[in-house]
PyMOL Python script that loads the backbone (N, CA, C, O; Angstrom):
from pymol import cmd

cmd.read_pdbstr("""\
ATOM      1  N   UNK A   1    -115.713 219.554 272.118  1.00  0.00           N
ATOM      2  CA  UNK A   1    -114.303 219.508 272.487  1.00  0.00           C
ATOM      3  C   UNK A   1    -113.487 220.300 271.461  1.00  0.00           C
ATOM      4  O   UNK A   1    -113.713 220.209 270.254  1.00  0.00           O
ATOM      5  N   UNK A   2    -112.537 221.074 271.977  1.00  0.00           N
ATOM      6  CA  UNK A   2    -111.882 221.633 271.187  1.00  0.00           C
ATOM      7  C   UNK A   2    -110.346 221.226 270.870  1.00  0.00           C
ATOM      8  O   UNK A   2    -109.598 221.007 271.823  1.00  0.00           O
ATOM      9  N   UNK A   3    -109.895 221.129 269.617  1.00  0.00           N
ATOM     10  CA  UNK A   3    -108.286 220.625 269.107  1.00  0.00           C
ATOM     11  C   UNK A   3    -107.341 221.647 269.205  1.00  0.00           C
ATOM     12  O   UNK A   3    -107.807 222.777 269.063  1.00  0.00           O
ATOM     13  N   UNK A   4    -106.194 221.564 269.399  1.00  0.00           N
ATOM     14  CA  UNK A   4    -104.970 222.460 269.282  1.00  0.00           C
ATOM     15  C   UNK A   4    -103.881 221.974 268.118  1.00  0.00           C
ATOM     16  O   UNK A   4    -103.151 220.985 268.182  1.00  0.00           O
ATOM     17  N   UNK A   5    -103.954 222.734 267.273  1.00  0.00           N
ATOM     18  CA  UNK A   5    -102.769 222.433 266.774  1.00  0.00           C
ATOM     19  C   UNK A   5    -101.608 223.970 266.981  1.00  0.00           C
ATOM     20  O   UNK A   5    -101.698 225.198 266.974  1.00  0.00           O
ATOM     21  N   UNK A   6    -100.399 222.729 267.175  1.00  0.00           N
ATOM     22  CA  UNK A   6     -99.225 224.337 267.490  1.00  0.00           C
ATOM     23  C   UNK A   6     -97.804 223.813 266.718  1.00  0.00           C
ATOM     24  O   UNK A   6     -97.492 222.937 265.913  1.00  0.00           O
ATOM     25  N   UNK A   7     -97.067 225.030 267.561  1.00  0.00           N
ATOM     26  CA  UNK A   7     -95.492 224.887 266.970  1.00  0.00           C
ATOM     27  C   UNK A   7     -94.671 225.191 267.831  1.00  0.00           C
ATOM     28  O   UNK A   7     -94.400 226.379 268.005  1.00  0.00           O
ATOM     29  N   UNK A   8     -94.225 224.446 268.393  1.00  0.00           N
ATOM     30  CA  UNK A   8     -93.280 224.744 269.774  1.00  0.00           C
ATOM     31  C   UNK A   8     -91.403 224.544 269.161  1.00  0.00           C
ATOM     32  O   UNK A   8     -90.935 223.658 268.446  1.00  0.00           O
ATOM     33  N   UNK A   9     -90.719 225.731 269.784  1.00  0.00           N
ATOM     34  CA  UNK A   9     -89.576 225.915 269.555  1.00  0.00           C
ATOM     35  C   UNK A   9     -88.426 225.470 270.069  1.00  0.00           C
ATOM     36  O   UNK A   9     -88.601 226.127 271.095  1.00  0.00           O
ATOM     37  N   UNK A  10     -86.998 224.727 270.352  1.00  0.00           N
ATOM     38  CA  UNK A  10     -86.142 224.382 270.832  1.00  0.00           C
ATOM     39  C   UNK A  10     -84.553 225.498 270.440  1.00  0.00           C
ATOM     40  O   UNK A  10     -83.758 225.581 269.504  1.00  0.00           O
ATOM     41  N   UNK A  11     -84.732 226.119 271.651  1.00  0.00           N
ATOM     42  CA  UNK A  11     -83.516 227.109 270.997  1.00  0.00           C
ATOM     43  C   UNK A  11     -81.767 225.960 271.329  1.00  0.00           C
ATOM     44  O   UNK A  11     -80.641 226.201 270.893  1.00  0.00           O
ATOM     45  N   UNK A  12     -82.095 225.097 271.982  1.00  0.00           N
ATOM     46  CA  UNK A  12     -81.161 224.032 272.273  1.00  0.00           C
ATOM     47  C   UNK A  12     -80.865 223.519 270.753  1.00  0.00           C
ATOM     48  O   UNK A  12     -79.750 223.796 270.311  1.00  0.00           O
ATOM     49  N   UNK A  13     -81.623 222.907 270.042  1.00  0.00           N
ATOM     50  CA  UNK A  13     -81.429 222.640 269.096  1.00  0.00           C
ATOM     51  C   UNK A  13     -81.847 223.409 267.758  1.00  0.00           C
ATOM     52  O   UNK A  13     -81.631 222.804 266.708  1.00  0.00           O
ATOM     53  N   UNK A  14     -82.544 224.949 267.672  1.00  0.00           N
ATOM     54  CA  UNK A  14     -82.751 225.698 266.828  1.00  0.00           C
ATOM     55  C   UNK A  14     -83.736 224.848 265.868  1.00  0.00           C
ATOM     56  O   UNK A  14     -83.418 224.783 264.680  1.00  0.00           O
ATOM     57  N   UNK A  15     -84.855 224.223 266.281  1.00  0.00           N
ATOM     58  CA  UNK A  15     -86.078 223.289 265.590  1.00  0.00           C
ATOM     59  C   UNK A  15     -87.013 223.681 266.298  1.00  0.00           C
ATOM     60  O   UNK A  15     -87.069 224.064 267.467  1.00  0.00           O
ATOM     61  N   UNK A  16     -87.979 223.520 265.255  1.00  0.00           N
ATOM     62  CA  UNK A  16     -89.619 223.443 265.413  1.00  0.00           C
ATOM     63  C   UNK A  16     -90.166 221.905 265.324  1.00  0.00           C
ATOM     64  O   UNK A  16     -89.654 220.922 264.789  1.00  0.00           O
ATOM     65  N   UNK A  17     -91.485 222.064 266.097  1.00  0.00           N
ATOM     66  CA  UNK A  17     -92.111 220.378 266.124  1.00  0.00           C
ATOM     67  C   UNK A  17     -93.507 221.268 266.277  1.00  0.00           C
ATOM     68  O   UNK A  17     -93.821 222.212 267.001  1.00  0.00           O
ATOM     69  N   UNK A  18     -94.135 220.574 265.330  1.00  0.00           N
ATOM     70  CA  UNK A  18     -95.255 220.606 265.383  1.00  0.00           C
ATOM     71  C   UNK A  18     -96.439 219.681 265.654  1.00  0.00           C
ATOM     72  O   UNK A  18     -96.381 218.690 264.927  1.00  0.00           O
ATOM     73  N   UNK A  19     -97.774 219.692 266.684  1.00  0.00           N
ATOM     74  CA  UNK A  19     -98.653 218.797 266.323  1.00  0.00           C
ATOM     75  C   UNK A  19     -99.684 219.303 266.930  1.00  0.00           C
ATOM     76  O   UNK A  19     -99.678 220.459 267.353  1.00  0.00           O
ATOM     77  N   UNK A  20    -100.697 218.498 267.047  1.00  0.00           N
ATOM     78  CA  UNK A  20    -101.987 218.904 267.836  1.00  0.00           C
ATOM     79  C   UNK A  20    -102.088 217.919 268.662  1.00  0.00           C
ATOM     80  O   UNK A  20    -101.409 216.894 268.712  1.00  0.00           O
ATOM     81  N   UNK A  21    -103.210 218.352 269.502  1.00  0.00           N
ATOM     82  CA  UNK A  21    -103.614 217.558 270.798  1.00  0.00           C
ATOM     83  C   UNK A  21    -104.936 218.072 271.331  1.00  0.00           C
ATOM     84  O   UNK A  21    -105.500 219.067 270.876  1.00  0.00           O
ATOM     85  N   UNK A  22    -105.360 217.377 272.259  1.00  0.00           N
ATOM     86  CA  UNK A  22    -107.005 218.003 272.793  1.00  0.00           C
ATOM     87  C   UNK A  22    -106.578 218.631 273.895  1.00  0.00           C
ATOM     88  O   UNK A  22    -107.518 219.182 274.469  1.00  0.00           O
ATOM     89  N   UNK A  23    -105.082 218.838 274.661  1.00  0.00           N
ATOM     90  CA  UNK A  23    -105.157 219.772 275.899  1.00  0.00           C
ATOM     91  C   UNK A  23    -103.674 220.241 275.638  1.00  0.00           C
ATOM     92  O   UNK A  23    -102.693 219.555 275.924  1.00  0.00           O
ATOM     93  N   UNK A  24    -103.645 221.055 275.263  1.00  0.00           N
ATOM     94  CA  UNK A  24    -102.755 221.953 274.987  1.00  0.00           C
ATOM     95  C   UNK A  24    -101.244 221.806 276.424  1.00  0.00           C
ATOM     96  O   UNK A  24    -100.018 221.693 276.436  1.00  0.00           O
ATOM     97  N   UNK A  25    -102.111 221.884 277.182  1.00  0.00           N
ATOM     98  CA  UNK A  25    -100.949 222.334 278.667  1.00  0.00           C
ATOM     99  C   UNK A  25    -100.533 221.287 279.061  1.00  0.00           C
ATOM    100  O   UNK A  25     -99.356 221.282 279.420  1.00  0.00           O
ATOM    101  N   UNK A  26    -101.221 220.164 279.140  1.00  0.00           N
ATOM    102  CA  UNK A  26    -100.724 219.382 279.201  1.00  0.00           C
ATOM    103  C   UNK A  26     -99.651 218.387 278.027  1.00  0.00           C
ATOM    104  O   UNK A  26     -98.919 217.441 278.318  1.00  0.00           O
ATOM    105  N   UNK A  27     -99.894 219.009 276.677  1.00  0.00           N
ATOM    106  CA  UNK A  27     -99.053 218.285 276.211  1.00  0.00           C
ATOM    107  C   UNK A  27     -97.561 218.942 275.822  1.00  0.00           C
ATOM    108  O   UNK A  27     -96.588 218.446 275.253  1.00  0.00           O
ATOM    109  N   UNK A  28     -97.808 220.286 276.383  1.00  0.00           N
ATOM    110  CA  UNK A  28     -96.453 221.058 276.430  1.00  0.00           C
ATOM    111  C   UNK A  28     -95.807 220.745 277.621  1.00  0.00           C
ATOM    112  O   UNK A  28     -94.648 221.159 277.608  1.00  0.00           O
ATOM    113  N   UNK A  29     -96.157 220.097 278.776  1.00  0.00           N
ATOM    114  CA  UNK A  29     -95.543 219.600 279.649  1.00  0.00           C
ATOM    115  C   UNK A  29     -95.427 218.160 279.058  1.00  0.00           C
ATOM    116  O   UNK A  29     -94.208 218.151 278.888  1.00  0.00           O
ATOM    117  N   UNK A  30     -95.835 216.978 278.642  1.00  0.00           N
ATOM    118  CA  UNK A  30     -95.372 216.204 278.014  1.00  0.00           C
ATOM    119  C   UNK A  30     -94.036 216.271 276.942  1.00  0.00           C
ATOM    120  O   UNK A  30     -93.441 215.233 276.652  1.00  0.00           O
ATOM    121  N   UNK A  31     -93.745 217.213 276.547  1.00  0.00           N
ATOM    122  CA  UNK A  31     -92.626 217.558 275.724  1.00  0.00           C
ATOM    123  C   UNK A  31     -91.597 218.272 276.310  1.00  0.00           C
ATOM    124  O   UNK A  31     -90.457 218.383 275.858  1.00  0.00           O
ATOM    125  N   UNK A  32     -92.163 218.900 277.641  1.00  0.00           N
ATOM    126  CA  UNK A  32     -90.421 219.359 278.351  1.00  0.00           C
ATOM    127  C   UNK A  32     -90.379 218.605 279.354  1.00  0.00           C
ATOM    128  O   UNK A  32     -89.686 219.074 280.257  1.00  0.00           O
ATOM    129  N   UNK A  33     -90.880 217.531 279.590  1.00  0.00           N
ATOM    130  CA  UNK A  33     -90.334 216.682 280.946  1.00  0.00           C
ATOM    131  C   UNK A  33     -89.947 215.976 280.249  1.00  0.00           C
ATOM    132  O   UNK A  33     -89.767 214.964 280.926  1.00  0.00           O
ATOM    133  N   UNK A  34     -89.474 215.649 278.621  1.00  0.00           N
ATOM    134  CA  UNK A  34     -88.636 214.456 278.470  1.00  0.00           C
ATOM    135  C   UNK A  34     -89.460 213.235 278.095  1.00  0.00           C
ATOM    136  O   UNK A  34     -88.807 212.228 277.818  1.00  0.00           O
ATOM    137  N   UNK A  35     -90.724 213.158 278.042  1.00  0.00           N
ATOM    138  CA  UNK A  35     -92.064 212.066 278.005  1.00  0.00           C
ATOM    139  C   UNK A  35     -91.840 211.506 276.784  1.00  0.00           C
ATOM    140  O   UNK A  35     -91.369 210.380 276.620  1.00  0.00           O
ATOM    141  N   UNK A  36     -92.289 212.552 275.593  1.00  0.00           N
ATOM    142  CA  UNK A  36     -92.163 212.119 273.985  1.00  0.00           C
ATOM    143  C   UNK A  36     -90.946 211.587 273.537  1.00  0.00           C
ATOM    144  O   UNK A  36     -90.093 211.669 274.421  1.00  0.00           O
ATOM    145  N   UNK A  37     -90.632 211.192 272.738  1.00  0.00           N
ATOM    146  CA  UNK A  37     -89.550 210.599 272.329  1.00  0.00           C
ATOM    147  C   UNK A  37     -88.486 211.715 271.249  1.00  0.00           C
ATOM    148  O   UNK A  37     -87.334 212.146 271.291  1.00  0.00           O
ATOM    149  N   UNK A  38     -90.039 211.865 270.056  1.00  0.00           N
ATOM    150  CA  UNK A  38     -89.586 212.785 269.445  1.00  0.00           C
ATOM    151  C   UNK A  38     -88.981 214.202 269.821  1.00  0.00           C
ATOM    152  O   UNK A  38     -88.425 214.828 268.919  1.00  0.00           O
ATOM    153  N   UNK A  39     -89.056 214.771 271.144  1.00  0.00           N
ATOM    154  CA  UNK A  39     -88.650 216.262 271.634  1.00  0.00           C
ATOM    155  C   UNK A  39     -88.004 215.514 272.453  1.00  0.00           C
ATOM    156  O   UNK A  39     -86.880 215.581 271.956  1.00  0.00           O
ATOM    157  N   UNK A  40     -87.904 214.828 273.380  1.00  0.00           N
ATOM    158  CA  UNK A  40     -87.031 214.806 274.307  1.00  0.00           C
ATOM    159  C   UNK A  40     -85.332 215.255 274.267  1.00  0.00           C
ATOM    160  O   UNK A  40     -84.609 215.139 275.257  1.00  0.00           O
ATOM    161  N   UNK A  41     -85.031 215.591 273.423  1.00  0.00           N
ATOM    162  CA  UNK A  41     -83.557 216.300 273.447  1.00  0.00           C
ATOM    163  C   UNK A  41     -83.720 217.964 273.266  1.00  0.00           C
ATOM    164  O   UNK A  41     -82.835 218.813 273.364  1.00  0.00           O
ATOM    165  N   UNK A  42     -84.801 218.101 273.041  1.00  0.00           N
ATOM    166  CA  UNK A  42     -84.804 219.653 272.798  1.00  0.00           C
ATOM    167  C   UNK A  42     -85.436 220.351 274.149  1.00  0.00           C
ATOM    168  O   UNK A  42     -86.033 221.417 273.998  1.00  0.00           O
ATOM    169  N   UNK A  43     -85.331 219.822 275.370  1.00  0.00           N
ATOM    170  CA  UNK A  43     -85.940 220.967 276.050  1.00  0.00           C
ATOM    171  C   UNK A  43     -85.188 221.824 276.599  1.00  0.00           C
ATOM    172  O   UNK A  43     -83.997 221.549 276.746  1.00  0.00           O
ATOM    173  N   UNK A  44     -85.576 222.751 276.923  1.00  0.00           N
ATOM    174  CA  UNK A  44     -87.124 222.927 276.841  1.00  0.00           C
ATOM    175  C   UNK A  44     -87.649 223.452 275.667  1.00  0.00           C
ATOM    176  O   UNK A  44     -86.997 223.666 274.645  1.00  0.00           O
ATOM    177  N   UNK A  45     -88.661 223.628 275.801  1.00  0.00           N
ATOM    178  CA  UNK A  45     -89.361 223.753 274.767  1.00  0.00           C
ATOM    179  C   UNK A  45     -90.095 224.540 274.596  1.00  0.00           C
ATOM    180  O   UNK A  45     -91.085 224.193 275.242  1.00  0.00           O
ATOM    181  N   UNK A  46     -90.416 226.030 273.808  1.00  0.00           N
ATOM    182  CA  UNK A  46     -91.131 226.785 274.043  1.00  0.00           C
ATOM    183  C   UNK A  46     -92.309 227.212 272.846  1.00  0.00           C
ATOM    184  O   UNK A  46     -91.957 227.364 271.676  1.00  0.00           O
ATOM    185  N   UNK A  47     -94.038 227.423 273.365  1.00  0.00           N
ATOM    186  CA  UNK A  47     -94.590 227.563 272.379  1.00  0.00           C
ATOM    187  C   UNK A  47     -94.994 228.887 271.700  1.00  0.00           C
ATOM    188  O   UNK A  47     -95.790 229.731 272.114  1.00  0.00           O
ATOM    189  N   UNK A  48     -94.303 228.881 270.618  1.00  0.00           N
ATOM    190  CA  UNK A  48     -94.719 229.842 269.713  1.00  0.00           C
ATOM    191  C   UNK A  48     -95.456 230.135 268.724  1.00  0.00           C
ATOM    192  O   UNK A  48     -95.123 231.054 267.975  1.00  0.00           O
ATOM    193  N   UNK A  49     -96.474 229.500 268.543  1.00  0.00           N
ATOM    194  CA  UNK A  49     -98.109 229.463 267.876  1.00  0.00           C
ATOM    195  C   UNK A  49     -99.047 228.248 267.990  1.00  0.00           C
ATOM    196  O   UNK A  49     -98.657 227.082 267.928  1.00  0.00           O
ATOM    197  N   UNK A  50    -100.379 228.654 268.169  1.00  0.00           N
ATOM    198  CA  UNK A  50    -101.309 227.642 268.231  1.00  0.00           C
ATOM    199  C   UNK A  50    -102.750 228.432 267.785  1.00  0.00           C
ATOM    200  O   UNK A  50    -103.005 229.635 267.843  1.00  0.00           O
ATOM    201  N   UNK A  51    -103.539 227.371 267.347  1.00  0.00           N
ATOM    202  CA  UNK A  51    -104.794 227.855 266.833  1.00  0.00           C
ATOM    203  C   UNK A  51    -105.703 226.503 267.796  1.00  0.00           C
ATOM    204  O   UNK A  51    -105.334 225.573 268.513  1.00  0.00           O
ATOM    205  N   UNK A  52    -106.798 226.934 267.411  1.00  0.00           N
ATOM    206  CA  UNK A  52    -108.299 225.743 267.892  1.00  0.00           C
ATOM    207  C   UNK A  52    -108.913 225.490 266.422  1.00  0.00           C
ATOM    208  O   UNK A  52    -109.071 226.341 265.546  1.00  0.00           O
ATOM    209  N   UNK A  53    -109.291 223.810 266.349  1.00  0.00           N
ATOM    210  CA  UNK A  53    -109.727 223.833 265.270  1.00  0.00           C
ATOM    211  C   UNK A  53    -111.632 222.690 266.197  1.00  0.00           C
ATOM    212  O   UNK A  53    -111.618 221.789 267.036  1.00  0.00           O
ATOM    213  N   UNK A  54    -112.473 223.146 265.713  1.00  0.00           N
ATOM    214  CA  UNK A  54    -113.792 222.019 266.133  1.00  0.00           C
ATOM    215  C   UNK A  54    -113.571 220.931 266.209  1.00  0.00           C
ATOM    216  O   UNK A  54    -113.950 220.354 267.228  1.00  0.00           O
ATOM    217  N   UNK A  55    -112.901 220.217 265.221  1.00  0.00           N
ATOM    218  CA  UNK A  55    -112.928 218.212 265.262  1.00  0.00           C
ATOM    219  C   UNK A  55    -111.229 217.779 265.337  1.00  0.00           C
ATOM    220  O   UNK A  55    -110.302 218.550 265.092  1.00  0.00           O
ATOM    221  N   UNK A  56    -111.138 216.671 265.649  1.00  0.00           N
ATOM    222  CA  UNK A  56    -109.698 216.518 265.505  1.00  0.00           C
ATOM    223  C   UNK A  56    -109.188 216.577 263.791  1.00  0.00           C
ATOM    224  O   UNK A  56    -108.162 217.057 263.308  1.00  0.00           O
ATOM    225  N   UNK A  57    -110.840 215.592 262.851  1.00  0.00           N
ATOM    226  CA  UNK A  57    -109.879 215.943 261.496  1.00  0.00           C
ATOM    227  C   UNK A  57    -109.324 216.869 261.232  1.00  0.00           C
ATOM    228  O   UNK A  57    -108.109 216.803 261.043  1.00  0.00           O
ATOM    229  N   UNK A  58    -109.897 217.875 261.139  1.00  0.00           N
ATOM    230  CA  UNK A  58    -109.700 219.393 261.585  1.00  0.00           C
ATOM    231  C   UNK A  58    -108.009 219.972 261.684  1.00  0.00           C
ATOM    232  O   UNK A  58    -107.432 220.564 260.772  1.00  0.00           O
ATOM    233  N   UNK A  59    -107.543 219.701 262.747  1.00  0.00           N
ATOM    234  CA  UNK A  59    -106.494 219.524 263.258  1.00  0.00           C
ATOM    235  C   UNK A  59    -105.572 218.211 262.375  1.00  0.00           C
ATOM    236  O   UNK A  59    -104.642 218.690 261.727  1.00  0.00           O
ATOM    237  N   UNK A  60    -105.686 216.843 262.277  1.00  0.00           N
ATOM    238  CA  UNK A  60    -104.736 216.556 261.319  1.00  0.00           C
ATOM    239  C   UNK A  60    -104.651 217.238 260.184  1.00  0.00           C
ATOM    240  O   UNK A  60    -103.629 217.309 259.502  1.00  0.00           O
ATOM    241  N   UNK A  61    -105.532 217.677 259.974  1.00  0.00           N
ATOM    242  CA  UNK A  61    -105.456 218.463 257.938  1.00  0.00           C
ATOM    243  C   UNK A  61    -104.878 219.428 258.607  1.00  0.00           C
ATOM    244  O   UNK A  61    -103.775 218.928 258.825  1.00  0.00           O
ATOM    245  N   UNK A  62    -104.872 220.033 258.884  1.00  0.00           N
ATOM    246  CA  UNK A  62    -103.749 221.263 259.372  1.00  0.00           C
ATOM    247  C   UNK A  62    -102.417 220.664 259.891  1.00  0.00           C
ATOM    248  O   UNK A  62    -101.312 220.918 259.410  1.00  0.00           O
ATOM    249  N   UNK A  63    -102.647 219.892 260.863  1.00  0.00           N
ATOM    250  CA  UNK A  63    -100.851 219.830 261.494  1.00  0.00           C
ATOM    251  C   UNK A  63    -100.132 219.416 260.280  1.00  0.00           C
ATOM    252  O   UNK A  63     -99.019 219.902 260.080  1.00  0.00           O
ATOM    253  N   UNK A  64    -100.666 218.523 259.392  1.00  0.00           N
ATOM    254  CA  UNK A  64    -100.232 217.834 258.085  1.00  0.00           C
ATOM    255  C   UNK A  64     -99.678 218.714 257.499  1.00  0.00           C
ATOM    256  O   UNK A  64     -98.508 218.398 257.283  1.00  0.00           O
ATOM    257  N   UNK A  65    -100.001 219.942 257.022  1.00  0.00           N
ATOM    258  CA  UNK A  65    -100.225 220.895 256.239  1.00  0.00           C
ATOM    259  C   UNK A  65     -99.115 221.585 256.986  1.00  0.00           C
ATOM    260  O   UNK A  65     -98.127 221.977 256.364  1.00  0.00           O
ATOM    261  N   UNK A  66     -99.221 221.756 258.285  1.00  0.00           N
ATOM    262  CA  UNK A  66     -97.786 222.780 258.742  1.00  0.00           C
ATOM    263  C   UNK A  66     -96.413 221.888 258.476  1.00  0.00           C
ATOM    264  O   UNK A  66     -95.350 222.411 258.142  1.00  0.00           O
ATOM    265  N   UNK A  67     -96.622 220.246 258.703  1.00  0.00           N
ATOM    266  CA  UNK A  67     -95.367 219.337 258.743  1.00  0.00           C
ATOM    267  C   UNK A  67     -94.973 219.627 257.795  1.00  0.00           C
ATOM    268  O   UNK A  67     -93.851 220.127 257.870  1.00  0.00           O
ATOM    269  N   UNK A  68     -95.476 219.538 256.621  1.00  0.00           N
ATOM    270  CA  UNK A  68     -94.747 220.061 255.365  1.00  0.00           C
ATOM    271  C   UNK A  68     -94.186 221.126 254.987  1.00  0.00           C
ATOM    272  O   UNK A  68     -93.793 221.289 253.832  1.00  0.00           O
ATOM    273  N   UNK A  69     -94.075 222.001 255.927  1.00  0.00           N
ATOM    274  CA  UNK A  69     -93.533 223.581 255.499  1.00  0.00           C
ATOM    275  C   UNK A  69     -92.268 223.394 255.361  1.00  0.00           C
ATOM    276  O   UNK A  69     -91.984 222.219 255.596  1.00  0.00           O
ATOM    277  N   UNK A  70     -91.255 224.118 255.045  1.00  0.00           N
ATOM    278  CA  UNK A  70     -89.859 223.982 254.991  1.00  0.00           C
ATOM    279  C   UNK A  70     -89.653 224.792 256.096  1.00  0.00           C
ATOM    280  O   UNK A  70     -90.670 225.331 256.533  1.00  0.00           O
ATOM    281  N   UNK A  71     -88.061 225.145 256.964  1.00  0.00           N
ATOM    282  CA  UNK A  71     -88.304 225.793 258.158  1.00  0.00           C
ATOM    283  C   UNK A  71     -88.744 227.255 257.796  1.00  0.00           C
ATOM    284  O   UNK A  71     -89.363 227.911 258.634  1.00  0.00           O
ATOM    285  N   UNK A  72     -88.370 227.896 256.294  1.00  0.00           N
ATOM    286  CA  UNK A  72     -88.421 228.991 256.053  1.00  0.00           C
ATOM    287  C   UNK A  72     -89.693 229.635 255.663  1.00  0.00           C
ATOM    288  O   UNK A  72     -89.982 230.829 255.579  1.00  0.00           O
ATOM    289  N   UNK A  73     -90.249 228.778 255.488  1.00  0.00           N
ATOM    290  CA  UNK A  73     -92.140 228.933 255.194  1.00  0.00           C
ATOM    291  C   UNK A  73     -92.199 228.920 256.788  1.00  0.00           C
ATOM    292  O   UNK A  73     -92.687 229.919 257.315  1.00  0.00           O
ATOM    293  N   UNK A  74     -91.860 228.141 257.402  1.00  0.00           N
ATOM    294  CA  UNK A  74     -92.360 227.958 259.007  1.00  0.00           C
ATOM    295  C   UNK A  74     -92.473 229.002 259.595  1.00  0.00           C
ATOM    296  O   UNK A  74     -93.528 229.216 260.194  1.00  0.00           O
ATOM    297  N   UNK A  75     -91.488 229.911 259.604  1.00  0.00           N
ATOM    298  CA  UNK A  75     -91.124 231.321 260.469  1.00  0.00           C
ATOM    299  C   UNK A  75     -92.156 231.928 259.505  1.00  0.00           C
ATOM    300  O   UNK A  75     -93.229 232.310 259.971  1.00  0.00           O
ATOM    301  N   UNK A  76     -91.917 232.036 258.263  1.00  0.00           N
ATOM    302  CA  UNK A  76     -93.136 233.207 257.838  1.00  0.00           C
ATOM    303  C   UNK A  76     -94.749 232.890 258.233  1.00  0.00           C
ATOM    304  O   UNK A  76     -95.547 233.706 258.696  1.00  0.00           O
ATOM    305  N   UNK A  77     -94.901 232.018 258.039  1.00  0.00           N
ATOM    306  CA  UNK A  77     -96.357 231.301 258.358  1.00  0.00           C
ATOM    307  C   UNK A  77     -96.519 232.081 260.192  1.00  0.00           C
ATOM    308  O   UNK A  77     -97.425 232.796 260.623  1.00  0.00           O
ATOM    309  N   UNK A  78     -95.487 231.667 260.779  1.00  0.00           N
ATOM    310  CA  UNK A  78     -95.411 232.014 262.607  1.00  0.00           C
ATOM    311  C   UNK A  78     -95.787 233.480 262.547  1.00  0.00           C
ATOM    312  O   UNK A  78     -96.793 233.938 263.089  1.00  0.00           O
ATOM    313  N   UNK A  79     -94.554 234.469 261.568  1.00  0.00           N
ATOM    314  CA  UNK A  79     -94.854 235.950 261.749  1.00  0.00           C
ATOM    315  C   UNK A  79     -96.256 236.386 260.954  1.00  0.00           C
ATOM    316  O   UNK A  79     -96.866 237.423 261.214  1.00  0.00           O
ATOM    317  N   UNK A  80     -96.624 235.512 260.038  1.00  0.00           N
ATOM    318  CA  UNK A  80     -97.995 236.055 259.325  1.00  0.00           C
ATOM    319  C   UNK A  80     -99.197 236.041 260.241  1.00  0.00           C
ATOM    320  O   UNK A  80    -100.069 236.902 260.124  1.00  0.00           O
ATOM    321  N   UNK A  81     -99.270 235.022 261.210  1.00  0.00           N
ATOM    322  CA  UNK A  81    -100.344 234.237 261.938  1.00  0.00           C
ATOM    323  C   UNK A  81    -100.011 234.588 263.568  1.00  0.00           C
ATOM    324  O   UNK A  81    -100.885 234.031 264.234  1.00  0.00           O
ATOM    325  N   UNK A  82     -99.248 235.168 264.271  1.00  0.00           N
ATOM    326  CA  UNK A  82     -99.006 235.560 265.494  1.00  0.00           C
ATOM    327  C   UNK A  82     -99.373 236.595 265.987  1.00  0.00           C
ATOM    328  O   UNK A  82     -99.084 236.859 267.154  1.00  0.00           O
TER     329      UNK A  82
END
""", "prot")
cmd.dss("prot")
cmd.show_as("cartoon", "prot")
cmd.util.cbc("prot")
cmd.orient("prot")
């Protein structure tokens, strides 16, 4: 099985949210129909980077690792890695 971790954009509210998940499409439709709690004011919502990692640890050590960026590391990290 493969993990996603990403970074999806809200130009409504000019924020990034980041996380992972095991199905990507479906959880970007979970975040613009309003489902999550945490995005539900920002949709829609659009994704602007994602990688595959083998295991889910995998994927928390990374999403962890992106949560902590400041927004300005965020965008560079996006243009370094896109």
């Amino acid at each position: 099985m493969k993990y996603y971790v990403y970074i999806i954009y809200s130009a409504s509210l000019d924020s990034y949210y980041k996380g992972q998940t095991s199905c990507l499409e479906e959880r970007l439709s979970r975040h613009n129909s309003g489902y999550e709690k945490s995005t539900c004011n920002g949709t829609p919502w659009k994704l602007v980077w994602s990688t595959t990692k083998s295991t889910r640890g995998e994927a928390l050590i990374l999403e962890k690792k992106l949560k902590n960026l400041s927004r300005e590391k965020t965008l560079a990290f996006i243009k370094k890695y896109s």
